[in-house]
Short mmCIF file of the C-alpha atoms (twelve columns), coordinates in Angstrom:
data_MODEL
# 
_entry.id   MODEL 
# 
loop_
_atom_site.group_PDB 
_atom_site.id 
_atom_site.type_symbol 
_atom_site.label_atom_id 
_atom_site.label_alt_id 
_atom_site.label_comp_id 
_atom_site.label_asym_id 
_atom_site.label_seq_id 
_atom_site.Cartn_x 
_atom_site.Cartn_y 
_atom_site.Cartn_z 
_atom_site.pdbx_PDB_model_num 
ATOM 1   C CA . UNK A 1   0.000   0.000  0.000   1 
ATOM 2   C CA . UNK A 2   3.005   2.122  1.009   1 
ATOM 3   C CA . UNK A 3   4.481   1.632  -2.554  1 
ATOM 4   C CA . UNK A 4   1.354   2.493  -4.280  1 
ATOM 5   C CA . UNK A 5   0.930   5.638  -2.146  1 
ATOM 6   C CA . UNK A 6   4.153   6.777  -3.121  1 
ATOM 7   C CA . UNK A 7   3.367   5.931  -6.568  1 
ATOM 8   C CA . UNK A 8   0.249   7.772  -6.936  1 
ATOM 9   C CA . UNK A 9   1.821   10.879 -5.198  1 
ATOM 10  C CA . UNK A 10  4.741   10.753 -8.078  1 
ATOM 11  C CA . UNK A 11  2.299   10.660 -10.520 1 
ATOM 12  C CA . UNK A 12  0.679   13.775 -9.025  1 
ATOM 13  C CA . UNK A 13  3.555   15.826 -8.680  1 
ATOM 14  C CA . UNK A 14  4.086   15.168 -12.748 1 
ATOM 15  C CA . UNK A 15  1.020   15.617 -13.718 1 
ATOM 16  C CA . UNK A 16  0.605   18.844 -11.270 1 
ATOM 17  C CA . UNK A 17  3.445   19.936 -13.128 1 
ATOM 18  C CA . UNK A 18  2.320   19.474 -16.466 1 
ATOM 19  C CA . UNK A 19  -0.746  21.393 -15.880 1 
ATOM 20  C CA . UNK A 20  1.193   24.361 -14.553 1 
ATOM 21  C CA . UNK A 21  3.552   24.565 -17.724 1 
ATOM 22  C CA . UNK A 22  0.651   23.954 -20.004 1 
ATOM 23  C CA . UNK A 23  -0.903  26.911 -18.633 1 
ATOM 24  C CA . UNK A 24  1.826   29.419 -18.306 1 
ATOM 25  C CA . UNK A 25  2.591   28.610 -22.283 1 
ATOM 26  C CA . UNK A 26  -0.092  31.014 -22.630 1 
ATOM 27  C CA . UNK A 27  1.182   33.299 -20.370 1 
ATOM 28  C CA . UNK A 28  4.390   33.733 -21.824 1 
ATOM 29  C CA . UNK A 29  2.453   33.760 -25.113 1 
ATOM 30  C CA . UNK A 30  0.992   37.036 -24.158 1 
ATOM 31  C CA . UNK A 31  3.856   38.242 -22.373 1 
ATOM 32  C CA . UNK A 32  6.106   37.895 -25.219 1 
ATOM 33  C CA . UNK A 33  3.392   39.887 -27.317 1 
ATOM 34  C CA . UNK A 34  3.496   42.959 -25.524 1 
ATOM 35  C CA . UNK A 35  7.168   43.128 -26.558 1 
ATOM 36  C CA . UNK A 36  9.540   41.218 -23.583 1 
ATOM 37  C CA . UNK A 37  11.861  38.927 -25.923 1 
ATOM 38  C CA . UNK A 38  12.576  35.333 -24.768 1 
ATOM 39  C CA . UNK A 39  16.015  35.580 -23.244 1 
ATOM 40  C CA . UNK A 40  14.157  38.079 -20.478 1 
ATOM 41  C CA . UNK A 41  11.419  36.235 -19.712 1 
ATOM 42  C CA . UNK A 42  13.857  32.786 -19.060 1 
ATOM 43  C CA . UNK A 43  16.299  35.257 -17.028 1 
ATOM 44  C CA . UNK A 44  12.936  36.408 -15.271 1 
ATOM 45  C CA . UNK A 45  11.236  33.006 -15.088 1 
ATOM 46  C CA . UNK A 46  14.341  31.607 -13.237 1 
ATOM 47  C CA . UNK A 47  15.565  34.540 -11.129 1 
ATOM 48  C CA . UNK A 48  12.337  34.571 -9.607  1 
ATOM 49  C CA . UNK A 49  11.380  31.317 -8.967  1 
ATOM 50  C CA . UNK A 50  15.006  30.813 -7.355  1 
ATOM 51  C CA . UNK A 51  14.082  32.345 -3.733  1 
ATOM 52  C CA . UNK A 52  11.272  30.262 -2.629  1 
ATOM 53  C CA . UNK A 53  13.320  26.959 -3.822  1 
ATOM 54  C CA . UNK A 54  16.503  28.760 -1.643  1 
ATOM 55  C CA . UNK A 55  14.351  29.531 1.058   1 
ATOM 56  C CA . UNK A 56  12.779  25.851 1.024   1 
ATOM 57  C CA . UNK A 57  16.230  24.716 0.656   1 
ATOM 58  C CA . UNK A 58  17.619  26.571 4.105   1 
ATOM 59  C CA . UNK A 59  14.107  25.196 5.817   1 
ATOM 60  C CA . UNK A 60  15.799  21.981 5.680   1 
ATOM 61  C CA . UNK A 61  19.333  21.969 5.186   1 
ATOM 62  C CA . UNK A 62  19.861  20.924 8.483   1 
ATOM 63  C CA . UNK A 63  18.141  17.584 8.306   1 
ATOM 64  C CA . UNK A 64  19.881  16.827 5.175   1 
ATOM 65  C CA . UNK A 65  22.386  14.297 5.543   1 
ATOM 66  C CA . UNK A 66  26.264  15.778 4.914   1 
ATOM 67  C CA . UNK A 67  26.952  14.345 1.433   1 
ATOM 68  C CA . UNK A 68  24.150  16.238 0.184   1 
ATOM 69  C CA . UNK A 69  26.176  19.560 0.298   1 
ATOM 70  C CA . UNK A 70  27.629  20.835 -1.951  1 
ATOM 71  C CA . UNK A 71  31.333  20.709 -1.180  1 
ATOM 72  C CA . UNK A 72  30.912  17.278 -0.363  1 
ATOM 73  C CA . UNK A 73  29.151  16.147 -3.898  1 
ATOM 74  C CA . UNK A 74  31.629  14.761 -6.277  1 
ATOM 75  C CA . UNK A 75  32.977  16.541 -9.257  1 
ATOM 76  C CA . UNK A 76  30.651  13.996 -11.266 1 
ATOM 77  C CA . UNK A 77  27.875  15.032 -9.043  1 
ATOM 78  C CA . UNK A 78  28.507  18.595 -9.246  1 
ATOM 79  C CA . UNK A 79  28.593  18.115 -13.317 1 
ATOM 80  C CA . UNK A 80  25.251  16.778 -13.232 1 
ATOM 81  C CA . UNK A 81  23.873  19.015 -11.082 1 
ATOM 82  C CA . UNK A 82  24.850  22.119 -13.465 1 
ATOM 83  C CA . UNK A 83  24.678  20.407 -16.773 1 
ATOM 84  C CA . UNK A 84  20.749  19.452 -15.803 1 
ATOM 85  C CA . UNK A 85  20.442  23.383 -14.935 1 
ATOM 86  C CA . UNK A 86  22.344  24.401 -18.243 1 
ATOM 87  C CA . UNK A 87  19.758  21.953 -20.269 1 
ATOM 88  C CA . UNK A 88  16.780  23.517 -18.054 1 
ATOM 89  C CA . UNK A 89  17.792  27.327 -19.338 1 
ATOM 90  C CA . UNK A 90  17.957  26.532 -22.907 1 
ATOM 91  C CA . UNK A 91  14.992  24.508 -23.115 1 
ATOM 92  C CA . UNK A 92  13.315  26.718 -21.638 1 
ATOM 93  C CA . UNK A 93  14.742  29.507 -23.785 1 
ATOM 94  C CA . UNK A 94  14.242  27.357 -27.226 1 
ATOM 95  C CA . UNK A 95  10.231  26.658 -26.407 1 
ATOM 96  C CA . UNK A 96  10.036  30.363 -25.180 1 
ATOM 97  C CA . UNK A 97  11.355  31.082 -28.958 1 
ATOM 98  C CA . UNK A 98  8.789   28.645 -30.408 1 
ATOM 99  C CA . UNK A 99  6.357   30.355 -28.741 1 
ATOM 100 C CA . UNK A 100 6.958   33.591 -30.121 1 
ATOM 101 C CA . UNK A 101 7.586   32.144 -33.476 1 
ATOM 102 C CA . UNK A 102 3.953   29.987 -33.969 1 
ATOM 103 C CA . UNK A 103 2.269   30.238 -31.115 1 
ATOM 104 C CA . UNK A 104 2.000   28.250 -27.511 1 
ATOM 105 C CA . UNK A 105 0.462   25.093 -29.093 1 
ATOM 106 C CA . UNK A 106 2.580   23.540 -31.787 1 
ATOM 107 C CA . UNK A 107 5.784   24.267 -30.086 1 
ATOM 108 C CA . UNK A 108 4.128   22.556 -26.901 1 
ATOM 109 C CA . UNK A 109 2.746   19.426 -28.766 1 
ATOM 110 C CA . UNK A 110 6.377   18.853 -30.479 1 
ATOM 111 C CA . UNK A 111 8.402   19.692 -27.252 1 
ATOM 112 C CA . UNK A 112 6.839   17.624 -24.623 1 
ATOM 113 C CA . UNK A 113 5.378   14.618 -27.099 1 
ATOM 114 C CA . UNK A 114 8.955   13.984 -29.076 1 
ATOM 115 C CA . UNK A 115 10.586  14.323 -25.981 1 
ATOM 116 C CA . UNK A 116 9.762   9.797  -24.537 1 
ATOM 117 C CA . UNK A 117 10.707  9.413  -28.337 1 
ATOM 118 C CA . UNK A 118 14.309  10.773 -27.312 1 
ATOM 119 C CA . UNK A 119 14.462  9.578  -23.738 1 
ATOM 120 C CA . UNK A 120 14.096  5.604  -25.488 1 
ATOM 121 C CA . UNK A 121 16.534  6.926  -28.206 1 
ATOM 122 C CA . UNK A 122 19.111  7.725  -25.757 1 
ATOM 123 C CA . UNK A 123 18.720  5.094  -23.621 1 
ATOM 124 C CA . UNK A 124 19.726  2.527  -26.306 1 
ATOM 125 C CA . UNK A 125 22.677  4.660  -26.987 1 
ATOM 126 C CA . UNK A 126 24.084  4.393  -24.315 1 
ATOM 127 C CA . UNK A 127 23.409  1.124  -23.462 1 
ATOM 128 C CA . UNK A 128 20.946  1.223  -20.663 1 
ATOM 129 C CA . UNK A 129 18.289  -1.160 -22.701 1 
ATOM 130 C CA . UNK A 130 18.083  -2.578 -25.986 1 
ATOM 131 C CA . UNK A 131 16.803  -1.958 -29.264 1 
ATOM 132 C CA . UNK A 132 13.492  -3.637 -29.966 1 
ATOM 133 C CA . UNK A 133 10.386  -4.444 -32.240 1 
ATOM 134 C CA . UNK A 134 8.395   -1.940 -29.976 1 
ATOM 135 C CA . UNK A 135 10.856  0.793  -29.898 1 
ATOM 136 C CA . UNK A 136 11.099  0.337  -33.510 1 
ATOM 137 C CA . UNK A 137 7.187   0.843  -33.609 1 
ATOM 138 C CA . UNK A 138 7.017   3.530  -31.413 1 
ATOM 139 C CA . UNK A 139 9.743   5.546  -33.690 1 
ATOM 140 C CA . UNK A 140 8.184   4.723  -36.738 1 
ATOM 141 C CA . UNK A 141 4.521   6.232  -34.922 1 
ATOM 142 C CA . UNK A 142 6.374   9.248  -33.508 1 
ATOM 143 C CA . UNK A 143 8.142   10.220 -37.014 1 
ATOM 144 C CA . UNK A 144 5.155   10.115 -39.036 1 
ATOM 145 C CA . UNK A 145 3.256   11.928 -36.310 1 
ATOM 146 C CA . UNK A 146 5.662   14.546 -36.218 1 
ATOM 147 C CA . UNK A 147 5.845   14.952 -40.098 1 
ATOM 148 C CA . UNK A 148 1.845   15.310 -39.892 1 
ATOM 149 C CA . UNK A 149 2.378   18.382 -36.836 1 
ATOM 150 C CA . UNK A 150 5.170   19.948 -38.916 1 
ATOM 151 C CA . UNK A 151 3.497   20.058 -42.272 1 
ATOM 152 C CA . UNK A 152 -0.547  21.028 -41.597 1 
ATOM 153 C CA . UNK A 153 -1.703  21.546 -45.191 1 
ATOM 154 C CA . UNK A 154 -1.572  23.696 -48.049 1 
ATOM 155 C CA . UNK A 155 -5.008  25.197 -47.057 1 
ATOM 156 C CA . UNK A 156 -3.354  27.028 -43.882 1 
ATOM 157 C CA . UNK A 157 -1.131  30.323 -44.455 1 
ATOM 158 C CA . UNK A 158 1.786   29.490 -42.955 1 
ATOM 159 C CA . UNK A 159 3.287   31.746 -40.371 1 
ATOM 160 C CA . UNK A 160 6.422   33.706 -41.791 1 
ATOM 161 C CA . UNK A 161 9.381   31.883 -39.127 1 
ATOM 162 C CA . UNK A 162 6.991   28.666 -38.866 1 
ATOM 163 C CA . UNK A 163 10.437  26.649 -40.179 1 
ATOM 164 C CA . UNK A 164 12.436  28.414 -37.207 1 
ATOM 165 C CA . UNK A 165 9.685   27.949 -34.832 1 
ATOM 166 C CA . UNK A 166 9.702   24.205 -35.689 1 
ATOM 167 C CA . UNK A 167 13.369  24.061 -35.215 1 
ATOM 168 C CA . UNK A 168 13.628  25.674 -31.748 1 
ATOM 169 C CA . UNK A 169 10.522  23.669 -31.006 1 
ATOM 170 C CA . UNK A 170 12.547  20.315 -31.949 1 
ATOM 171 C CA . UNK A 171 15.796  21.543 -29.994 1 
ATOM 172 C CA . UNK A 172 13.346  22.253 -26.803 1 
ATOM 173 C CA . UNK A 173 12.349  18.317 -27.092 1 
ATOM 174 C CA . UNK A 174 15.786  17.265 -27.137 1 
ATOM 175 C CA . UNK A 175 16.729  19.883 -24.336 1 
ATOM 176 C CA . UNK A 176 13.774  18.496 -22.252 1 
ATOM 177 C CA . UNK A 177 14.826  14.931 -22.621 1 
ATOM 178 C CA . UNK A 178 18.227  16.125 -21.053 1 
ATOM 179 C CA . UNK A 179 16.835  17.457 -18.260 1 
ATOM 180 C CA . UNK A 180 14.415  14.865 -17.591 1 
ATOM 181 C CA . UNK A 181 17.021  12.187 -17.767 1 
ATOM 182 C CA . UNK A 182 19.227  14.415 -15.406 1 
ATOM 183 C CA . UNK A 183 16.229  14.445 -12.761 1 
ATOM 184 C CA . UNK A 184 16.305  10.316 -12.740 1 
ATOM 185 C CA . UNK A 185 20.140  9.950  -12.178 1 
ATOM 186 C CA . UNK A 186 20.721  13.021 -9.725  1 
ATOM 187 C CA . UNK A 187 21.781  11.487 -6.582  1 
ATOM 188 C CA . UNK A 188 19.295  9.904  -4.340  1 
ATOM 189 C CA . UNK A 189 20.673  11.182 -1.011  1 
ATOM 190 C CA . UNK A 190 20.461  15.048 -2.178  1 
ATOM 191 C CA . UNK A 191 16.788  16.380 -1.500  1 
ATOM 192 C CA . UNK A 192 14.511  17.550 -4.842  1 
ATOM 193 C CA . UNK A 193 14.475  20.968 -3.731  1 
ATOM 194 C CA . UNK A 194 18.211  21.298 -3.170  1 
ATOM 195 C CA . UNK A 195 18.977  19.913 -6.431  1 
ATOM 196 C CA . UNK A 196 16.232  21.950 -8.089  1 
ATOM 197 C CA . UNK A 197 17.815  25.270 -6.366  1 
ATOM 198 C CA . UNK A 198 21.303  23.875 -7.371  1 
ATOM 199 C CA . UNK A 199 20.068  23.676 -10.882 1 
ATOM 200 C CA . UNK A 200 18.122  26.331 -11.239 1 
ATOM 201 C CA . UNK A 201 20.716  28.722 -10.229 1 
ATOM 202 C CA . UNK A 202 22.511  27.890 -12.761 1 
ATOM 203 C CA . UNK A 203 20.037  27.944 -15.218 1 
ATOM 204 C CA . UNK A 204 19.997  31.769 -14.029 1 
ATOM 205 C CA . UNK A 205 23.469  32.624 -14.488 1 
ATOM 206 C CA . UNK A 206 23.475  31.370 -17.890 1 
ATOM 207 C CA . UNK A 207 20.182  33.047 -19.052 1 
ATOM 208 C CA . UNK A 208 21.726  36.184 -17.373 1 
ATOM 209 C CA . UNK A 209 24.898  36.377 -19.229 1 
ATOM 210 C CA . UNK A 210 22.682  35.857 -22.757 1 
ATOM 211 C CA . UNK A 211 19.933  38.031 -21.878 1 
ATOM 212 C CA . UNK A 212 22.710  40.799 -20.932 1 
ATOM 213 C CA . UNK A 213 24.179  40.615 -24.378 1 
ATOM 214 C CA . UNK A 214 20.970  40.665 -25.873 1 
ATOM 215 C CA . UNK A 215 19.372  43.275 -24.083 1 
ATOM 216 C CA . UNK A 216 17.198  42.708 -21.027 1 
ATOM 217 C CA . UNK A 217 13.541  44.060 -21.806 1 
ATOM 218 C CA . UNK A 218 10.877  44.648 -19.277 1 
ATOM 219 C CA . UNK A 219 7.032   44.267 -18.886 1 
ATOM 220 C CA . UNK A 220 5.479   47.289 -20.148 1 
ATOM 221 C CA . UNK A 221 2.245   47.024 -17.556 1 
ATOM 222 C CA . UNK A 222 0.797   45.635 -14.076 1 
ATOM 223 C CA . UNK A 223 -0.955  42.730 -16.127 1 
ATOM 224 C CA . UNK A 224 2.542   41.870 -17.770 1 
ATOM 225 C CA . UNK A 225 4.523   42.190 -14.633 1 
ATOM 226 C CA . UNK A 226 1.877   39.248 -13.008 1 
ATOM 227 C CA . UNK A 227 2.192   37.543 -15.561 1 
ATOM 228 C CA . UNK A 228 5.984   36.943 -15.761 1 
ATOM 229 C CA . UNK A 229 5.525   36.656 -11.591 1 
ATOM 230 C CA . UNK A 230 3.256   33.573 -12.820 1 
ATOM 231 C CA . UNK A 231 5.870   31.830 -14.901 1 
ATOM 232 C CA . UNK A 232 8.526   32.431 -11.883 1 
ATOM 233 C CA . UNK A 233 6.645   31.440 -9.239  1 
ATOM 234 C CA . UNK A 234 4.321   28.641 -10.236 1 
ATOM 235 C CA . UNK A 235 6.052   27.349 -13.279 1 
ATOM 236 C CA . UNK A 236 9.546   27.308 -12.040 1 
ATOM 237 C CA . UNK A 237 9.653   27.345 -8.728  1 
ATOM 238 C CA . UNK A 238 6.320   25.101 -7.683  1 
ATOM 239 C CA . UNK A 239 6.502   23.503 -11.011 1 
ATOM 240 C CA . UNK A 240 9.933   21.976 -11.087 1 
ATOM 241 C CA . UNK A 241 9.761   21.253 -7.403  1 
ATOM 242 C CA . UNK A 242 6.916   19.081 -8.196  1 
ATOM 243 C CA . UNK A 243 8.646   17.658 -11.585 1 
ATOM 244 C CA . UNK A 244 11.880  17.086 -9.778  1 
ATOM 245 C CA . UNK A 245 9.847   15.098 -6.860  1 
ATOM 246 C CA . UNK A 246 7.956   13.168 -8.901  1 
ATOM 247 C CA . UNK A 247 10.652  12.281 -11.571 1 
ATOM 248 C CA . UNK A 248 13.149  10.834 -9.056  1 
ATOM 249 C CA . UNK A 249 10.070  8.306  -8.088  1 
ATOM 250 C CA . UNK A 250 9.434   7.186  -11.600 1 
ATOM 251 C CA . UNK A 251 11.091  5.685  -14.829 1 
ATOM 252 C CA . UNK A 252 12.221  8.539  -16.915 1 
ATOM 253 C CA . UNK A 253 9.566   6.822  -20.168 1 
ATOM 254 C CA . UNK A 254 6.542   7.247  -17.189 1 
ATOM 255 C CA . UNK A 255 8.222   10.804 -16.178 1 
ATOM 256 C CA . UNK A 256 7.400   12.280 -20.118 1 
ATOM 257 C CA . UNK A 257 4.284   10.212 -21.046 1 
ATOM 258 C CA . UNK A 258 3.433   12.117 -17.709 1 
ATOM 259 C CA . UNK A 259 3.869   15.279 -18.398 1 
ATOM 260 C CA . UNK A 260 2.009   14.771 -21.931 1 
ATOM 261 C CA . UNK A 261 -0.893  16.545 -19.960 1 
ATOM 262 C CA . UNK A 262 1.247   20.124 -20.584 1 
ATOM 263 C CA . UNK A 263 0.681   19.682 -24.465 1 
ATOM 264 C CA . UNK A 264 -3.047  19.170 -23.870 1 
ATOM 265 C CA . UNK A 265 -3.617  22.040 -21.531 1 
ATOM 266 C CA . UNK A 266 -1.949  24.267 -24.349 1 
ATOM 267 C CA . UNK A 267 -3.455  23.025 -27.253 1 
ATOM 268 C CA . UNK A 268 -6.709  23.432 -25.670 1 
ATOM 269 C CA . UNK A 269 -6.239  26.676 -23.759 1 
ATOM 270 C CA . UNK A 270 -4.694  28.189 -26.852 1 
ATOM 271 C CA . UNK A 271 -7.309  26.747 -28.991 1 
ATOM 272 C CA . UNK A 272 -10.209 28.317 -26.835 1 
ATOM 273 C CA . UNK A 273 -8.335  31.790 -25.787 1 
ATOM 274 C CA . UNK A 274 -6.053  32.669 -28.844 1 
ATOM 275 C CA . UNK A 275 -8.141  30.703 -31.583 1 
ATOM 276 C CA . UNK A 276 -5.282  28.708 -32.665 1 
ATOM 277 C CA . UNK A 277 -6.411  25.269 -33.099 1 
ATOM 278 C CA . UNK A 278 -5.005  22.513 -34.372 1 
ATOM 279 C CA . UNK A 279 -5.853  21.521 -37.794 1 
ATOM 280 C CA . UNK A 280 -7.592  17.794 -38.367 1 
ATOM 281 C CA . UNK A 281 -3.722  16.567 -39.831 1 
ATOM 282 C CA . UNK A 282 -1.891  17.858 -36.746 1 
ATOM 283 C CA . UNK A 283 -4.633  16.280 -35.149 1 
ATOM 284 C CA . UNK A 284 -3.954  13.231 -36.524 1 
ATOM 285 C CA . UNK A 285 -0.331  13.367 -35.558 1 
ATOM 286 C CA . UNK A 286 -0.737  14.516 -32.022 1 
ATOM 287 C CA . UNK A 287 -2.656  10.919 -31.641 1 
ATOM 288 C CA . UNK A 288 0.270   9.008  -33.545 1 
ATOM 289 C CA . UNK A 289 2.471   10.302 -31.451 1 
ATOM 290 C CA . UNK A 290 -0.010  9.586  -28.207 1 
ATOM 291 C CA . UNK A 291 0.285   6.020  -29.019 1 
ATOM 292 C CA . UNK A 292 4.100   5.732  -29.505 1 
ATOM 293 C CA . UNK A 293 3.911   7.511  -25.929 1 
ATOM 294 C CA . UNK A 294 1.806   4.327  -24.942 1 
ATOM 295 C CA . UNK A 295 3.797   1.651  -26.670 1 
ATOM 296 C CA . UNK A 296 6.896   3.405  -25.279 1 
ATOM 297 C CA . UNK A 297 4.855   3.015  -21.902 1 
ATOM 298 C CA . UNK A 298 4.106   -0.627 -22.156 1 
ATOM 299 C CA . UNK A 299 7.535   -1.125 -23.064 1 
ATOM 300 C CA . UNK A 300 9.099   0.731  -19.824 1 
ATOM 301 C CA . UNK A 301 6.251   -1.277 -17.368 1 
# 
């Protein structure tokens, strides 16, 4: 009963965190409309979600066992720690790009749905399971699913950068993949919400340094500066604590057919708010790639 407790409660942090993302897609939608680039709003989505997660962190640092601080992780450890952070930033950064390319739904869809597609890919890379007639399947499902999202018919006017939206839409899958394989191997011992502040801090610096040589824009009104307090409060901060929980409790396959929810809460919200539905073809291809998320499920179980 324990087990399945613990189970269920995984699940829920996931899927809690799915629904938060899928929501603040549309947020940064609009934000990014009223003229704050990407590279701000990751620099802002970060720097404030970091002191809550600090403040959590210091709440209980000092029941956390020794060789969860930070001088006393390994230089492997350490690498991990920052390199999942690094990966955080610039998928963040490449979906924020999407975004503001083709709107909060496509980019969305491809991000979070290709990204159990890469997870299986790089698994059998590097040699943590083996090639098989289901894998093969659910590649074969996700590619043709993907080539139906991509392309959605002569009949629609494409949008001028949809090519470069669909690019930084396919590097945010890859990105995400990263950083969900970097939740399931971060050291058991160190708590979610150190390793989240860990990581997220670094995620910060970097956004920081590119946003600086960019230009750092601000919101332009009350509504804007709520807003971006949305995507770094609840989407970073309670988001990530919940993803981070959650991921550490199940296989990194269950952790993105998970958070499959985020795609649906954008493609609807976006679909009923900014009139940007999906056409019957993408349609089509969001459900091939559903089912290579369940025979990539079956496979993990």
């Amino acid at each position: 009963m324990k087990t399945q407790t613990s189970a269920a409660l995984a699940w829920g942090g996931v899927l809690l965190a799915g629904v938060l993302w899928g929501v603040g897609a549309l947020v940064a939608q609009s934000v990014m409309a009223g003229g704050m680039t990407p590279y701000s709003l990751s620099l802002a989505r970060f720097a404030l979600g970091l002191p809550l997660l600090w403040w959590w962190h210091w709440r209980q640092a000092s029941a956390a066992p020794q060789a969860a601080q930070w001088r006393y992780l390994p230089w492997r450890g350490r690498a991990l720690v920052v390199g999942t952070g690094l990966a955080m930033a610039m998928n963040v950064t490449s979906w924020f790009i999407g975004v503001s390319h083709i709107g909060a739904a496509l980019p969305t869809v491809i991000s979070i749905c290709c990204a159990p597609v890469i997870v299986a890919l790089l698994s059998v890379l590097r040699g943590y399971e083996r090639a098989s007639g289901r894998l093969l399947l659910a590649l074969s499902l996700a590619l043709i699913g993907v080539g139906l999202i991509a392309w959605p018919g002569e009949a629609l006017s494409l949008p001028a950068h949809y090519a470069a939206g669909l690019a930084w839409s396919l590097a945010s899958a890859g990105l995400y993949a990263l950083v969900v394989l970097g939740n399931a191997r971060m050291p058991a011992h160190i708590p979610a919400v150190t390793a989240s502040a860990w990581s997220m801090s670094a995620a910060a610096l970097l956004m920081f340094a590119i946003a600086a040589a960019q230009g750092i824009t601000w919101p332009q009104h009350t509504t804007a500066w709520l807003q971006v307090g949305y995507t770094g409060v609840v989407t970073t901060s309670i988001a990530y604590l919940a993803f981070a929980w959650g991921a550490r409790r199940l296989s990194p396959t269950a952790t993105v057919v998970g958070t499959l929810i985020e795609a649906l809460v954008a493609a609807v919200a976006a679909a009923w708010l900014f009139a940007e539905p999906l056409t019957a073809q993408q349609g089509v291809g969001a459900l091939l790639l559903g089912a290579a998320m369940v025979v990539l499920a079956r496979r993990a179980s």
